[in-house]
C-alpha positions in Angstrom: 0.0 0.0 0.0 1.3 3.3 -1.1 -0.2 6.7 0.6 0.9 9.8 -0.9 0.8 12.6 1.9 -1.3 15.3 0.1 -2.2 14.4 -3.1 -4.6 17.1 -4.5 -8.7 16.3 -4.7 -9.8 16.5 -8.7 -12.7 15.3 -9.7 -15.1 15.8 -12.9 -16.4 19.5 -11.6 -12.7 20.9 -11.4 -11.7 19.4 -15.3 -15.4 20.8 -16.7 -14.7 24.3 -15.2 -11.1 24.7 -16.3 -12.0 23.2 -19.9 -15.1 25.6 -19.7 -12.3 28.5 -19.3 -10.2 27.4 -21.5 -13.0 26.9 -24.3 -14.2 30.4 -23.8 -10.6 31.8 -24.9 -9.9 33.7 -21.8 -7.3 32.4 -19.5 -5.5 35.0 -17.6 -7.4 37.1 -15.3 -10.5 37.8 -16.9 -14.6 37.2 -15.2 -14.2 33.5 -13.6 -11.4 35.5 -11.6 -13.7 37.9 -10.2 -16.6 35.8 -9.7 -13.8 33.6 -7.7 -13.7 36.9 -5.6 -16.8 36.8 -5.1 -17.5 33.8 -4.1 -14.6 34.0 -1.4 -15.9 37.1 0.0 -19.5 35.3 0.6 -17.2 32.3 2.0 -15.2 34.7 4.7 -17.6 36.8 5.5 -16.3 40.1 4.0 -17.6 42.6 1.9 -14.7 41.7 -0.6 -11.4 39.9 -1.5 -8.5 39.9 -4.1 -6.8 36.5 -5.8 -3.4 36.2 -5.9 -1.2 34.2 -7.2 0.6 32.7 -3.7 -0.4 33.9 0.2 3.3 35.1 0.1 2.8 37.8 -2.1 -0.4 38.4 -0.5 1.6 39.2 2.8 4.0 41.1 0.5 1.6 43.2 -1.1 0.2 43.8 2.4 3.2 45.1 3.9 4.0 47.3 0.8 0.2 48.7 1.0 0.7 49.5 4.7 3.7 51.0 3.5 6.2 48.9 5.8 10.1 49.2 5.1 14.0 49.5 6.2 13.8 51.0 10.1 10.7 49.3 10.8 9.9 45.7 12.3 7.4 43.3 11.8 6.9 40.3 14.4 5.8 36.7 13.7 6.1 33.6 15.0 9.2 31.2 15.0 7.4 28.7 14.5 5.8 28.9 11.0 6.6 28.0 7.5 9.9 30.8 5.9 6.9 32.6 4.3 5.6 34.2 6.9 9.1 35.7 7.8 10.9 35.7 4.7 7.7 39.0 3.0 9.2 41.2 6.3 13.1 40.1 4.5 11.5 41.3 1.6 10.5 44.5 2.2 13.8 45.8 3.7 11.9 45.5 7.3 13.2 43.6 10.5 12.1 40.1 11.0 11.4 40.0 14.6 10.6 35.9 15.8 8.6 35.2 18.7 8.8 31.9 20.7 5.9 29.2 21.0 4.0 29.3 24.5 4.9 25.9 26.6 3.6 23.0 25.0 1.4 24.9 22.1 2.3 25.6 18.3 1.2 29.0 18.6 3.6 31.9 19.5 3.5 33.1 23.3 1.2 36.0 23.4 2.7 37.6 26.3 6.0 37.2 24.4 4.4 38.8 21.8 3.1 42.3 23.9 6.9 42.3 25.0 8.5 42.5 21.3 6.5 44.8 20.0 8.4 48.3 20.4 8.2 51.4 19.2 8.9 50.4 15.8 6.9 47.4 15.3 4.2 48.7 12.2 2.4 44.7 12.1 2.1 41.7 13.8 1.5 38.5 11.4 0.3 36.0 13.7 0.1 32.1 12.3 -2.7 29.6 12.0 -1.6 26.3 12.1 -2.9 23.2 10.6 -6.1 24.7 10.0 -6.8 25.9 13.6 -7.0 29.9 14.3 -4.3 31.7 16.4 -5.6 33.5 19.5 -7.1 36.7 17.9 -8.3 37.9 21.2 -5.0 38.0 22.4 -3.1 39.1 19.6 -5.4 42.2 19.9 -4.6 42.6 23.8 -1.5 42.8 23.0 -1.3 45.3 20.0 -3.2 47.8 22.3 -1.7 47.3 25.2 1.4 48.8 23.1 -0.8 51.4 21.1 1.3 54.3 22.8 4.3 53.3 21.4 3.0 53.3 17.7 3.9 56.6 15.3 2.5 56.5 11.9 4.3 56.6 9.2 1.4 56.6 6.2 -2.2 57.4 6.4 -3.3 53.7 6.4 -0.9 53.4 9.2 -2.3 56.2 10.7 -6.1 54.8 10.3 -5.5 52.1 13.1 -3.1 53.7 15.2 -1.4 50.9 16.5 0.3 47.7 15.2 -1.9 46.2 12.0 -2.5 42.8 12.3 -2.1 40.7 9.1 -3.2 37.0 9.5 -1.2 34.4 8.2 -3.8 31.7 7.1 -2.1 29.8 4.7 -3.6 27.1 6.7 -7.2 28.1 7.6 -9.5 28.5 5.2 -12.5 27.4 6.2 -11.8 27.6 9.9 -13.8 30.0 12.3 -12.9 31.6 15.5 -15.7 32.8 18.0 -18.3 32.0 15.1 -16.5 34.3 12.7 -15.3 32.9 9.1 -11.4 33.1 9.0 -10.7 36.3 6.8 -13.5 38.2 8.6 -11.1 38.3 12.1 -7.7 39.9 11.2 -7.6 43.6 9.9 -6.1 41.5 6.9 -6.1 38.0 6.1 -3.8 35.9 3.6 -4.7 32.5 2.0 -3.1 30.0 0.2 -4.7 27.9 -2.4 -1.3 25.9 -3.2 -1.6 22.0 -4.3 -1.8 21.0 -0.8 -3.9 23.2 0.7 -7.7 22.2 1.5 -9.0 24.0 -1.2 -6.1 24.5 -3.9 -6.2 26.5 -7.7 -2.8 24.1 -8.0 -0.9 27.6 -7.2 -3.1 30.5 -5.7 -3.9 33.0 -2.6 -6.2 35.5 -1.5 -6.3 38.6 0.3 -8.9 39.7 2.6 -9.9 42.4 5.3 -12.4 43.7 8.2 -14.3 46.8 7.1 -13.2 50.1 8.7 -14.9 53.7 8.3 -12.1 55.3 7.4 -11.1 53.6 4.2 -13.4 53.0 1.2 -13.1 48.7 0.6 -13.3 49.7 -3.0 -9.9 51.9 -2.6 -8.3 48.4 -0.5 -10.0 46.6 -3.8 -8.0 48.7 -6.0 -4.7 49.6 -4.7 -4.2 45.5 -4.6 -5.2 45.2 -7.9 -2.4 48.1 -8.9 0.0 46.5 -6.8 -0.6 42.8 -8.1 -0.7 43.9 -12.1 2.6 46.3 -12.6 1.0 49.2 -11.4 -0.9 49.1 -14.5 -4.7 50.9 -14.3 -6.3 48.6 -16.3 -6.6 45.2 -15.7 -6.1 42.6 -19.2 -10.3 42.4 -19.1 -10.7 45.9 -19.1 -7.9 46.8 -22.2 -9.9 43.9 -24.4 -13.6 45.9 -24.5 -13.2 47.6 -27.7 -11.3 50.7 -28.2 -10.2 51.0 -24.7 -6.8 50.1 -25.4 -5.3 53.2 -23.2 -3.8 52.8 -19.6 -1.4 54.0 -17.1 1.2 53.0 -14.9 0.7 54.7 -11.7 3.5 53.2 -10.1 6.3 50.2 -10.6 4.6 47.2 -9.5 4.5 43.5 -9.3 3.1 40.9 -11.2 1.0 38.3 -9.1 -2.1 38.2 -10.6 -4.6 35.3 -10.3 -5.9 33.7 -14.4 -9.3 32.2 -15.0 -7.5 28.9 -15.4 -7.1 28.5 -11.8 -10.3 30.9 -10.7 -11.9 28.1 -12.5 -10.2 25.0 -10.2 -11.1 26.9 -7.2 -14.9 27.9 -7.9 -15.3 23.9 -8.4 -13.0 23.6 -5.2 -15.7 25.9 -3.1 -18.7 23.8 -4.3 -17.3 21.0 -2.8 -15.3 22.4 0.5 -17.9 21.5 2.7 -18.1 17.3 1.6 -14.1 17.9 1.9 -14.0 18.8 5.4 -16.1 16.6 6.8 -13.7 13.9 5.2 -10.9 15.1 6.5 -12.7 15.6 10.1 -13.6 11.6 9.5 -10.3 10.9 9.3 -9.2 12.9 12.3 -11.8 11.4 14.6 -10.2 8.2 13.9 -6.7 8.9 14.6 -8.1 10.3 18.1 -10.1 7.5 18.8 -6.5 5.2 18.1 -4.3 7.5 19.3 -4.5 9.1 21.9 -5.7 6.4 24.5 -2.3 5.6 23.8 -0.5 8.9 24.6 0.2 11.0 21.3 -0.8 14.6 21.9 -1.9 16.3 19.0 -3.3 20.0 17.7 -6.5 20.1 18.5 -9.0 21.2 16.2 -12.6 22.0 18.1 -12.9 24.1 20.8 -15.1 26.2 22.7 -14.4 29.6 20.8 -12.8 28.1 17.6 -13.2 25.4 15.1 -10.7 23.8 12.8 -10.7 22.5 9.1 -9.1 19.4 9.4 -6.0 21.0 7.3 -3.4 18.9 9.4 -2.8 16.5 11.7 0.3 17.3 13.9 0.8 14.4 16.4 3.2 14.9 19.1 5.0 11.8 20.8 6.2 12.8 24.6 9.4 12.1 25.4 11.3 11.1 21.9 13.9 13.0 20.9 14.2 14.5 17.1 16.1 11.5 16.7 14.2 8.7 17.1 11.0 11.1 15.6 12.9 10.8 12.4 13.4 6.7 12.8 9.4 7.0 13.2 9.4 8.9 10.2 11.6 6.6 8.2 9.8 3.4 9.7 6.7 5.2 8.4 8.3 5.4 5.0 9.2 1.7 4.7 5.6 1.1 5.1 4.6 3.2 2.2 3.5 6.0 4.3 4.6 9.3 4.0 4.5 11.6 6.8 5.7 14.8 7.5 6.7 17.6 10.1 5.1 20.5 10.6 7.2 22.8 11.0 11.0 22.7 11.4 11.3 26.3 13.2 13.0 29.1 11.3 16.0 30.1 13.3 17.4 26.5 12.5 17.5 27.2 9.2 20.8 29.0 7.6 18.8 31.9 6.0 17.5 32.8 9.5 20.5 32.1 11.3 22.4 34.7 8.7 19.5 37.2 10.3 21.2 36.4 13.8 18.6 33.9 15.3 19.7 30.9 17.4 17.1 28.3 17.9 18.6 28.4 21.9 16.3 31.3 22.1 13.5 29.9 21.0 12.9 26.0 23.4 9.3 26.0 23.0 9.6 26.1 19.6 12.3 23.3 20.2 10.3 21.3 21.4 7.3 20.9 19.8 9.2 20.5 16.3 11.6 17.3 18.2 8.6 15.1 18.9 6.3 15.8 16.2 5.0 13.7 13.2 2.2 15.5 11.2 -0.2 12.1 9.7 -2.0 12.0 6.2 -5.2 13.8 6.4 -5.7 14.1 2.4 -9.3 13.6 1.1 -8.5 10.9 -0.8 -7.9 8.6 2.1 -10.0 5.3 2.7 -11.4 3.7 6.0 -8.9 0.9 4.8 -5.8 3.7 4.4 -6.4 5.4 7.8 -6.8 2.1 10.0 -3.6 0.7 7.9 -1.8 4.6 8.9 -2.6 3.6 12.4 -1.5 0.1 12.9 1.5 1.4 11.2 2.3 3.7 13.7 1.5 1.7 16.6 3.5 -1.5 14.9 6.5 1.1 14.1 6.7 2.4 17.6 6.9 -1.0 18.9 9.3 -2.1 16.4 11.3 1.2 18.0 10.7 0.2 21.7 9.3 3.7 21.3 6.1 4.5 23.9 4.1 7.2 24.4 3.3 7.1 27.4 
């Protein structure tokens, strides 16, 4: 038995809808595009949203809006994908890494309220495996540091404190206090990538709360500048007849969404909802094994949030990072492949080069050593999941490895 970790989820709908847009002669970003916006606004709960091609440049584009840059820092957790830290690189501001709290996956909110200083313009806190970050704190702890916030642009100067620009690469489809994610940061990022629960093959998404001070149509628009060159006129609008003429209003980027994968993703939504409660399926069945057993894992229901299923990150007490990667490696023998979610960034070279030592950060540490993240795909069978599981369990023995 061979089980891939994350193969994508096509059926018929997805090839009729791409085929659809690819009869109709328009591939780049054209109406499917828009209606995908649409569609994901109605889906998070916001008055609008703008596809992109990746949730990195998403975050980019964010932090150029907001107009963040050298002299100025942006925080975000250690323990997160190089993404989420790598947009701050980008942008010529200062990566500032915050460690996990004690057993969590989630940074340490009161380590949070203590980095932020005088020159912190956004905090980019990180779902994880489809479950929210704290919201409620992360906004205790921008105002609690609102005094120490100048301005530097008018958006900046519209919230007055640190923004706060959620990283949910991981979440869509998740909720936090009843809300949609997308509808609880003052900006949201998505990824549709290949592995994602709802995946355009390559794809992301940008959304935002409303605010009385700025126009969602002006949010709507700079985006669309930023993501297309600059240009004024989007490819759809330069085809109607005669209305060849544009601008450049400024040097841009290029990181526009096509119809191609607008289409994959409208067939994607229609079918989100049969999706997750697959991957919940499988979930409930690895608890049920699991953890009389021992294995921790993230949990994905509580009482002021709910998951989507995204991953499962099981933790094994008391391995080492060692004998996690026999695990791993038994696992693979099997014709299981797992993974680990995530290896924190101030292991990695780039991040080291920065001046981050992973010393600092032992909650972090320790939640990467021990963990194994399990198959959750939607093409999984009752057969696969119970084979995953004896696996592990037969593995484990095979290691002298317990959890308990």
């Amino acid at each position: 038995m061979k089980i891939s970790f994350s193969p994508p989820d096509i059926t018929d709908l997805e090839i009729k809808y791409v085929v659809e847009a690819m009869k109709s002669g328009w591939i780049t970003t054209g109406p499917r595009t828009k209606q995908f916006e649409v569609k994901l606004a109605e889906f998070f709960g916001t008055s609008m949203a703008v596809c992109l091609n990746s949730a990195t440049a998403a975050m980019e584009l964010m932090l150029h809006m907001l107009g963040v840059g050298p002299g100025d820092e942006v925080i975000t957790s250690a323990y997160t994908y190089t993404a989420s830290a790598s947009v701050i690189d980008h942008v010529g501001a200062k990566v500032v890494l915050v460690d996990t709290a004690p057993n969590s996956f989630f940074m340490d909110y009161t380590k949070l309220a203590d980095a932020i200083t005088e020159r912190t313009k956004v905090v980019i806190p990180v779902d994880l495996g489809g479950v929210m970050a704290d919201y409620d704190k992360v906004f205790e702890a921008v105002e609690s540091k609102r005094h120490l916030f100048h301005p530097a642009t008018d958006m900046q100067e519209v919230y007055n404190r640190p923004i706060v620009l959620g990283d949910a690469a991981h979440s869509v489809g998740a909720s936090y206090h009843g809300l949609p994610c997308g509808s609880v940061a003052d900006f949201t990022a998505f990824s549709f990538h290949a592995v994602k629960n709802l995946t355009t093959a390559e794809g992301g998404a940008i959304t935002w709360k409303d605010h009385l001070a700025i126009e969602n149509i002006e949010i709507y628009q700079d985006l669309q500048l930023l993501s297309l060159h600059g240009q004024s006129k989007d490819a759809l609008s330069k085809m109607k007849l005669g209305a060849w003429e544009y601008d450049i209003v400024h040097p841009g980027y290029k990181c526009n969404m096509t119809d191609l994968t607008a289409s994959f993703g409208l067939a994607q939504l229609e079918r989100f909802a049969e999706m997750t409660k697959k991957r919940m399926r499988t979930i409930a069945a690895y608890d049920d094994a699991l953890l009389p057993l021992g294995i921790e894992r993230l949990e994905h229901h509580g009482p002021d949030y709910q998951g989507n299923g995204h991953l499962y990150l099981a933790r094994i007490p008391g391995i080492n990072e060692q004998q996690r990667n026999e695990i791993i490696a038994g696992m693979a023998a099997k014709g299981i492949a797992c993974n680990v979610h995530f290896k924190p960034l101030p292991m990695f070279t780039a991040y080291q080069k920065l001046g981050f030592n992973i010393a600092d950060f032992p909650n972090a540490y320790a939640q990467y050593c021990n963990e194994i993240t399990l198959p959750t795909h939607t093409l999984l069978t009752e057969k696969e999941v119970q084979f995953i599981i004896s696996s592990l369990v037969s593995v484990m023995k095979g290691l002298r490895i317990s959890a308990k």
